[in-house]
C-alpha positions in Angstrom: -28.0 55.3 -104.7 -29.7 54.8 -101.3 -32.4 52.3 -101.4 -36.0 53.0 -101.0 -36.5 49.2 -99.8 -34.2 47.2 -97.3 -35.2 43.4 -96.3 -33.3 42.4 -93.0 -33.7 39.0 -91.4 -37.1 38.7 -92.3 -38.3 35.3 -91.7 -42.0 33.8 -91.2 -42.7 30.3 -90.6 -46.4 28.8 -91.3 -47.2 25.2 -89.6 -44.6 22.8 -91.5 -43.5 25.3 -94.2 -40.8 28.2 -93.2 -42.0 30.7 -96.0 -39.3 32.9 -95.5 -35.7 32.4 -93.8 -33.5 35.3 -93.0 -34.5 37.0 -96.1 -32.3 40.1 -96.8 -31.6 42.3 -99.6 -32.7 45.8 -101.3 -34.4 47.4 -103.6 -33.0 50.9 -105.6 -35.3 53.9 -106.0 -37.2 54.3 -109.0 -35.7 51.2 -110.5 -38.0 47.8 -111.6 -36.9 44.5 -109.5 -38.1 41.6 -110.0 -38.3 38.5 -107.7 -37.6 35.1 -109.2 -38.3 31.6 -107.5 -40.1 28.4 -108.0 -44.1 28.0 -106.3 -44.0 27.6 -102.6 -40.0 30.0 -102.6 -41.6 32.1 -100.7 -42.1 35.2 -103.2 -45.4 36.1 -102.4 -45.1 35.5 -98.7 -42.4 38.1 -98.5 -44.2 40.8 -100.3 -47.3 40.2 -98.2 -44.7 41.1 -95.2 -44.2 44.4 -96.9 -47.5 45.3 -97.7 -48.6 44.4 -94.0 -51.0 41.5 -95.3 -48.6 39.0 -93.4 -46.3 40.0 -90.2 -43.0 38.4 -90.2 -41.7 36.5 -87.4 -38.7 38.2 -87.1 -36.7 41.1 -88.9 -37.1 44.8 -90.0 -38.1 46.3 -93.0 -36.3 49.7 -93.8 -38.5 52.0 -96.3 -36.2 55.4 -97.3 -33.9 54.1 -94.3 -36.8 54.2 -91.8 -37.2 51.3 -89.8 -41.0 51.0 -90.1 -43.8 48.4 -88.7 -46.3 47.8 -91.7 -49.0 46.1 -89.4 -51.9 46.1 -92.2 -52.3 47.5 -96.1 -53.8 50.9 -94.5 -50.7 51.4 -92.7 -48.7 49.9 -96.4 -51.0 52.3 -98.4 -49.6 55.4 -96.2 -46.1 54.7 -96.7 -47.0 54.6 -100.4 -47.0 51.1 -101.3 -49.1 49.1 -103.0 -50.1 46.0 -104.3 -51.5 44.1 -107.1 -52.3 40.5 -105.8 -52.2 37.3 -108.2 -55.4 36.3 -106.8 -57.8 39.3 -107.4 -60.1 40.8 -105.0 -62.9 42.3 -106.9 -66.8 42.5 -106.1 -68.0 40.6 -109.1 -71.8 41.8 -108.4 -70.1 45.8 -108.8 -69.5 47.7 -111.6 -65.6 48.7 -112.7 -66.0 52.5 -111.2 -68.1 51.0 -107.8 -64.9 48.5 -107.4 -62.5 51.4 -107.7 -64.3 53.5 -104.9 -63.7 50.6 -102.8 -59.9 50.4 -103.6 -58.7 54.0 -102.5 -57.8 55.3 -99.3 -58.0 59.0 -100.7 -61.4 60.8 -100.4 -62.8 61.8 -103.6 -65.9 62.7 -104.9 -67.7 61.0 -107.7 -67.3 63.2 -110.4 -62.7 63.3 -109.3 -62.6 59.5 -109.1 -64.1 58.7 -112.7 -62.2 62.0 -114.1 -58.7 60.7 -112.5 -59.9 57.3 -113.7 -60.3 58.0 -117.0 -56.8 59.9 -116.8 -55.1 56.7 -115.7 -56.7 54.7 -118.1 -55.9 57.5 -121.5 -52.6 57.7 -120.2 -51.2 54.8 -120.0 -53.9 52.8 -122.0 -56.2 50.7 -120.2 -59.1 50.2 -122.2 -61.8 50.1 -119.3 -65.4 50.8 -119.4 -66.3 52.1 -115.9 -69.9 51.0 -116.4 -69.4 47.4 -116.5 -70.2 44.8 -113.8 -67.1 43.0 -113.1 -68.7 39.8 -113.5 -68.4 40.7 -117.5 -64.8 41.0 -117.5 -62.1 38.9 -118.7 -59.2 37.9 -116.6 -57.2 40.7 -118.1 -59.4 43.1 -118.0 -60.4 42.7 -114.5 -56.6 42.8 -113.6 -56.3 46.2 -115.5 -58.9 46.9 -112.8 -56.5 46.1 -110.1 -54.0 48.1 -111.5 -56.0 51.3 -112.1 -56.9 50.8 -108.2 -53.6 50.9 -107.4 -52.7 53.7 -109.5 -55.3 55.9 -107.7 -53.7 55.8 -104.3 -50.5 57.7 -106.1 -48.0 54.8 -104.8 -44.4 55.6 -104.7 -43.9 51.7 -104.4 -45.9 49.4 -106.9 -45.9 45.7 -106.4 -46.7 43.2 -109.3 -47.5 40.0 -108.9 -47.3 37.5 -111.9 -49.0 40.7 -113.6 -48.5 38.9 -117.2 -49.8 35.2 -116.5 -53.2 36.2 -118.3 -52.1 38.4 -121.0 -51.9 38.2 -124.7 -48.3 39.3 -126.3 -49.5 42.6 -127.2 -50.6 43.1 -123.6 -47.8 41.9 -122.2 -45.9 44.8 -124.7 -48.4 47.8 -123.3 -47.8 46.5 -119.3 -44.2 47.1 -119.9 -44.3 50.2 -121.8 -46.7 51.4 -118.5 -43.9 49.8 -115.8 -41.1 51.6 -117.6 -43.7 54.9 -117.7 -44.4 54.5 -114.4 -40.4 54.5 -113.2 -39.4 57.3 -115.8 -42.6 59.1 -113.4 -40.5 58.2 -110.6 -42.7 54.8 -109.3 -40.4 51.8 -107.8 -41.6 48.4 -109.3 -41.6 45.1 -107.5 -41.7 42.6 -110.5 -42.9 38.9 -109.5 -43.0 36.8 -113.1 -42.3 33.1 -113.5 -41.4 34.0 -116.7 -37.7 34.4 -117.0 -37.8 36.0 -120.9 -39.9 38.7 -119.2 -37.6 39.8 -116.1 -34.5 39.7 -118.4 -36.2 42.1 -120.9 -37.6 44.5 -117.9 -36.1 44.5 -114.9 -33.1 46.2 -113.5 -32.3 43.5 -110.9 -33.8 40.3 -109.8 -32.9 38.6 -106.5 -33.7 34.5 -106.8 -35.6 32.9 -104.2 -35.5 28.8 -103.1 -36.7 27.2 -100.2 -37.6 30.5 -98.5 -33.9 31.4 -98.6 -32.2 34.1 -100.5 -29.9 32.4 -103.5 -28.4 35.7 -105.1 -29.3 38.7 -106.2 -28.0 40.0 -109.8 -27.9 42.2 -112.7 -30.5 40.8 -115.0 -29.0 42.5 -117.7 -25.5 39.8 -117.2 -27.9 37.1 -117.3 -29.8 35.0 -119.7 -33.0 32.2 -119.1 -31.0 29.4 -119.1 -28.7 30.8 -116.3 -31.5 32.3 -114.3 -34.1 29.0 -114.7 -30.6 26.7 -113.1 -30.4 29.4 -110.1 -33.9 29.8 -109.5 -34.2 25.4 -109.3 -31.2 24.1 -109.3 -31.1 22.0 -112.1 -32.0 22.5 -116.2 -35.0 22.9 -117.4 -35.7 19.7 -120.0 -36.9 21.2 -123.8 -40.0 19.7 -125.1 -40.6 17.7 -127.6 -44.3 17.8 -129.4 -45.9 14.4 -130.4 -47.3 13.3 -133.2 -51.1 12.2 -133.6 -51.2 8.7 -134.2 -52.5 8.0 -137.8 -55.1 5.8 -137.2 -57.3 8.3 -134.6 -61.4 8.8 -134.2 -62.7 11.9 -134.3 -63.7 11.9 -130.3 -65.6 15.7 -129.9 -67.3 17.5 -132.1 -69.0 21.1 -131.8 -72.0 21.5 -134.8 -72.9 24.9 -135.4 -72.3 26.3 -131.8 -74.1 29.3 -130.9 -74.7 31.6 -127.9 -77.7 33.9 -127.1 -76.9 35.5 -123.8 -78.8 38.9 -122.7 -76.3 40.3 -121.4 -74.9 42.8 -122.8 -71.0 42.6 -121.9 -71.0 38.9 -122.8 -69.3 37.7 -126.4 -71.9 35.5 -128.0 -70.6 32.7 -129.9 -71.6 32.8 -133.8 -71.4 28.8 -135.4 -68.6 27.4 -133.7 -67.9 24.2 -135.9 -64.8 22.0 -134.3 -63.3 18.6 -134.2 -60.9 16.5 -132.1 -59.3 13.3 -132.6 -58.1 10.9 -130.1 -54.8 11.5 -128.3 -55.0 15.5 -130.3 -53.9 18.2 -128.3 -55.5 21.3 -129.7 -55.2 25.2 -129.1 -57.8 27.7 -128.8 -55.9 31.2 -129.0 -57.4 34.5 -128.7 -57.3 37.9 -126.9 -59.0 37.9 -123.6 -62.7 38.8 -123.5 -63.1 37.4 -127.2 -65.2 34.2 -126.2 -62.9 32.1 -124.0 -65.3 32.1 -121.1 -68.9 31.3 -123.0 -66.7 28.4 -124.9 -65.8 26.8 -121.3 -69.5 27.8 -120.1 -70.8 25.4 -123.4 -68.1 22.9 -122.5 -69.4 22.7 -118.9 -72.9 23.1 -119.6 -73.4 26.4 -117.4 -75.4 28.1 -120.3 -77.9 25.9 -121.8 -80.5 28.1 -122.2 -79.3 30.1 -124.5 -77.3 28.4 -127.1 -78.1 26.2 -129.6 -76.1 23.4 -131.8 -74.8 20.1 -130.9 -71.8 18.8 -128.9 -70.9 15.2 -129.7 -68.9 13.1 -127.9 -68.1 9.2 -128.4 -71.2 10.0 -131.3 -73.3 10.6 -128.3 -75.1 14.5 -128.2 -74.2 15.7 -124.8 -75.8 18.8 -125.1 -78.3 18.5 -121.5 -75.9 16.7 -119.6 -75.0 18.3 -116.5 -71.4 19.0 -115.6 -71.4 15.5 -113.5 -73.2 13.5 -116.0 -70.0 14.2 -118.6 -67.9 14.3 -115.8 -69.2 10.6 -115.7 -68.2 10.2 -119.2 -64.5 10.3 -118.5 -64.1 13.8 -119.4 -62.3 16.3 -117.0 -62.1 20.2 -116.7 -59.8 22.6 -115.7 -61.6 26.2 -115.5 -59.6 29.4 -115.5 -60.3 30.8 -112.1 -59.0 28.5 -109.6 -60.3 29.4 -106.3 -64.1 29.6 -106.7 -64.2 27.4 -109.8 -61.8 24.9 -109.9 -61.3 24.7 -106.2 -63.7 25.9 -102.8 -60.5 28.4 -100.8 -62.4 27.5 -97.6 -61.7 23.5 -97.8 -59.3 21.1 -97.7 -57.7 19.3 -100.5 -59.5 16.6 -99.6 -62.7 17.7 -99.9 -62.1 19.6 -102.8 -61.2 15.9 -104.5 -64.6 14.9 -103.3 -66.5 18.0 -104.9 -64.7 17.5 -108.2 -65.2 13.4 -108.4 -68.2 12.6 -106.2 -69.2 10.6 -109.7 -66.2 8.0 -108.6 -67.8 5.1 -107.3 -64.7 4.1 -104.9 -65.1 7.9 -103.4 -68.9 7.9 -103.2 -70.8 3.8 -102.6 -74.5 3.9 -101.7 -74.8 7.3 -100.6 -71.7 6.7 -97.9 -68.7 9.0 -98.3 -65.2 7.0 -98.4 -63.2 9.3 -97.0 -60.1 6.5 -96.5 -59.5 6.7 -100.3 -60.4 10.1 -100.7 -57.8 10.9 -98.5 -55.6 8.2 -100.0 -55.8 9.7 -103.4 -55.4 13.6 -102.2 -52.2 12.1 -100.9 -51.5 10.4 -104.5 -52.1 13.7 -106.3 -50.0 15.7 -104.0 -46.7 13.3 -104.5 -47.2 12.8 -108.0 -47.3 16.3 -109.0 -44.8 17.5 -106.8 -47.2 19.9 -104.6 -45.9 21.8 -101.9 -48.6 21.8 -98.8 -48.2 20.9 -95.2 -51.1 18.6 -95.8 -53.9 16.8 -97.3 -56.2 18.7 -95.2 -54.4 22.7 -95.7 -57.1 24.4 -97.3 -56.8 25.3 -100.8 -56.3 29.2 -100.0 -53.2 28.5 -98.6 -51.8 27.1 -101.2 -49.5 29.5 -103.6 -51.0 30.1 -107.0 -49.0 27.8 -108.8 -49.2 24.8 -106.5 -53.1 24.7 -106.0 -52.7 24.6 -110.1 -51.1 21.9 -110.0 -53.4 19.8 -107.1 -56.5 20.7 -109.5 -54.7 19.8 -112.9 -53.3 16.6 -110.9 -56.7 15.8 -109.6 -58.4 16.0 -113.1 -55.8 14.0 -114.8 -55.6 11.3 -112.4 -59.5 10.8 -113.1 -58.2 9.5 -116.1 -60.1 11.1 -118.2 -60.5 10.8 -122.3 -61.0 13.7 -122.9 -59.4 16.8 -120.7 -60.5 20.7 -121.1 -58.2 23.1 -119.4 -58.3 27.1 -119.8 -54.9 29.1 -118.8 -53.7 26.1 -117.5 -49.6 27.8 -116.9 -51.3 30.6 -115.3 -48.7 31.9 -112.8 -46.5 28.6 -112.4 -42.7 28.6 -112.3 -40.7 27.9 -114.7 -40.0 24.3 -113.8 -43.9 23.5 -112.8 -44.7 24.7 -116.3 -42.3 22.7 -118.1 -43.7 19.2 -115.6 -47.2 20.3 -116.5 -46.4 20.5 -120.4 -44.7 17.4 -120.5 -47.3 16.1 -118.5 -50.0 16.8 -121.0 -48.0 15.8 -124.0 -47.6 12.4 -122.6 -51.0 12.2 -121.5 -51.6 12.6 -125.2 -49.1 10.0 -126.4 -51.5 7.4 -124.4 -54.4 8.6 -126.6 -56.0 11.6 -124.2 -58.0 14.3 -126.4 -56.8 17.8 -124.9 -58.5 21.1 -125.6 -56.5 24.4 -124.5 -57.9 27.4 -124.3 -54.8 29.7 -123.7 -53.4 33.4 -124.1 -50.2 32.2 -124.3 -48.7 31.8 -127.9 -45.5 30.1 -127.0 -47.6 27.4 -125.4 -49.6 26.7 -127.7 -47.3 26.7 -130.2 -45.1 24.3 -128.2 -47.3 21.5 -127.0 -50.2 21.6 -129.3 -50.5 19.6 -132.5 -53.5 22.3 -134.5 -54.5 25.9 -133.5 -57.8 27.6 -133.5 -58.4 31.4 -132.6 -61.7 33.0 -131.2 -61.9 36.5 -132.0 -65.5 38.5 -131.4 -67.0 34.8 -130.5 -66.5 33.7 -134.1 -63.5 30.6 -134.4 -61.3 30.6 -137.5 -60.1 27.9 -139.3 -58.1 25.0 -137.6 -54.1 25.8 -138.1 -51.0 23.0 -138.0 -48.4 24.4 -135.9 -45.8 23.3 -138.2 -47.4 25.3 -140.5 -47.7 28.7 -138.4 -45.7 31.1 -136.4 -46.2 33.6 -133.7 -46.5 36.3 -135.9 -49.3 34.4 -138.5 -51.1 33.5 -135.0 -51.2 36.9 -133.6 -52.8 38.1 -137.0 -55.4 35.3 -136.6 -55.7 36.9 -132.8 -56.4 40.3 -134.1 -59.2 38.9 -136.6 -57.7 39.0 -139.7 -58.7 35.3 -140.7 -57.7 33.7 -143.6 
């Protein structure tokens, strides 16, 4: 079969990274490859060069055997191909149908936009209301978003990029059953997942990046994680093992009858959310996404006093007024879902996103004088510790890849030394090998007594690192579950709101 994408010699160097390095392979029509490699390969870089968000330094790209120069997504867009980015690029102030206007090169009117909206969505089962403002929407929901943009420009070529980091197993089973719908109607799929269960089970072929450099390209079908996870980073992935909670622990948080009251009308309120944690407990917060994850972290930040009610106690202090700094101040650390815009400003440098996170540090911050000798010191620390890949201390955060500016914020909140550490989606879109260094990492920050709260979509992790289980479903929190006790199939019941 002749291919309907050809990579030849493609190479694109960035000031002291070389992204990509004589990159050359293909891709069969109507089939779904996938891309495998470890955060900074090079994996999104390369399909940037094909949907003309990049240029390469050198090298052609071949599309139905038609040397062609994609100069910009316009020119990408006409050629048929298109993209879902990691990283999404909605309007939050907009409503779903006013972000899909903006996403189509086609002209339609009003009326054929929501119509072949709402055709996309029945069909292959987005469940989408067109009326609601982005800013409403869970991470999931605003990536089927993305996808239903995509789908209106009729693409011959769809690419996917870490499409299942923020979805629940059930979603994960519906995206698949839409990628294999979407090749049986003829659609190519370029399949970017750090998760090597998930290319075996869908894709055709995967070609392995490291370094920026090509390693092999294969049959996923002849292959099996454990193979995949040595090619993709040259060595074997370590198995976890869980701690146990020592037997002598404090209770450290507490949430008292935890309520939300927020107008608007596409947010979850939370009803009585009751919950403990001990010292050195790592514990789980499950749920489907749009179920209350977000008004949780807003209570554990303090961005929505105003309507809630209840008490949060920590160290038998009530917290409940303190600002985000004042409980930053108190040793405890956050990790939000969205990294650029929450956890990290794109426009700056590492540096001064360490300064924006800990300007409570008195060795950063002395008698209104910025230290920027140690900030810099310990951006430095943070990026050697956790293995980051970045030119420098000073490369602004949008430059980094999705998985390494993860691990600068997680990094930066954990060498705060915190006692207490909140992270949401905290594996969102990492490799492999980065997920298995930031697991380990939090299961021996709670071997020297840390309190960890994660609020997660992902069953497997939860179930792998976390001592007890919670589920949120419809802004109401079920009972706390022992993972010993519990299986992916009990848990996914809980997700689905049949409580005990």
């Amino acid at each position: 079969m002749k291919p309907i994408v050809e990579f030849k010699n493609i190479s694109k160097k960035y000031p002291g990274v070389i992204a990509n390095k004589n990159i050359s392979f293909s891709i069969e029509h109507n089939s779904i490859h996938a891309i495998l490699g470890e955060n900074g390969a090079g994996k999104s870089t390369l399909v940037k060069i094909l949907y003309g968000h990049v240029k390469q330094d050198q090298g052609d790209i071949f599309i139905d055997q038609k040397n062609v120069k994609i100069s910009n997504p316009s020119e990408a867009k006409k050629l048929g191909i298109n993209m879902v980015f990691q990283h999404f690029s909605l309007f939050e102030s907009l409503t779903v149908i006013e972000n899909l206007i903006l996403g189509i090169d086609k002209k339609l009117s009003m009326g054929e936009l929501i119509q072949k909206s709402q055709s996309i969505s029945t069909k292959y089962g987005f469940n989408l209301n067109l009326d609601s403002p982005i800013s409403s929407l869970s991470v999931g929901q605003r990536q089927s978003v993305e996808i239903v943009r995509s789908l209106l420009n009729d693409p011959k070529i769809l690419i996917l990029d870490e499409p299942t980091s923020v979805l629940t197993p059930d979603e994960i089973k519906n995206l698949f059953k839409i990628v294999v719908n979407l090749v049986n109607d003829k659609l190519t799929v370029i399949f970017i997942s750090h998760k090597l269960e998930e290319i075996i089970k869908l894709s055709d072929k995967v070609t392995i990046l490291r370094g920026g450099e090509v390693v092999d390209t294969l049959i996923t079908k002849n292959e099996n994680p454990d193979s995949l996870g040595f090619k993709m980073l040259g060595y074997k992935i370590a198995k976890l093992k869980r701690n146990k909670i020592r037997g002598n622990s404090k209770i450290l948080l507490s949430l008292n009858n935890v309520s939300t009251f927020n107008p608007d009308p596409f947010s979850v309120n939370l009803k009585n959310i009751n919950l403990t944690l001990k010292t050195g407990q790592i514990l789980g917060i499950a749920g489907v996404a749009g179920n209350g994850q977000n008004e949780l972290m807003e209570i554990f930040l303090n961005e929505n006093n105003e309507n809630f009610k209840g008490d949060i106690v920590f160290r038998d202090k009530n917290i409940n007024h303190l600002s985000t700094q004042e409980r930053k101040s108190l040793l405890i650390s956050y990790v939000t879902e969205q990294r650029l815009g929450h956890s990290a400003v794109p426009e700056m440098s590492l540096t001064e996103n360490v300064l924006l996170s800990m300007s409570h540090n008195k060795d950063f911050v002395k008698n209104g004088l910025i230290n920027f000798k140690w900030i810099s010191q310990h951006a430095d620390q943070i990026i050697k510790k956790f293995n980051v890949n970045t030119p420098s201390i000073f490369s602004k955060a949008s430059q980094l890849s999705g998985g390494n500016l993860q691990k600068f914020i997680i990094g930066r909140e954990i060498l705060s030394n915190p006692e207490l550490l909140i992270l949401s989606q905290p594996t969102w879109g990492i490799d492999a090998g980065s997920e298995s260094f930031i697991r380990k990492t939090l299961i021996d920050l709670s071997l020297n007594g840390i309190s960890i709260i994660i609020i997660s979509h992902d069953i497997d992790e939860l179930l792998e690192i976390c001592h007890d289980v919670c589920v949120l479903y419809e802004g109401n929190l079920s009972k706390t579950l022992n993972v010993d006790q519990i299986d992916a199939t009990q848990l996914g019941k809980y997700m689905g709101g049949l409580f005990d």
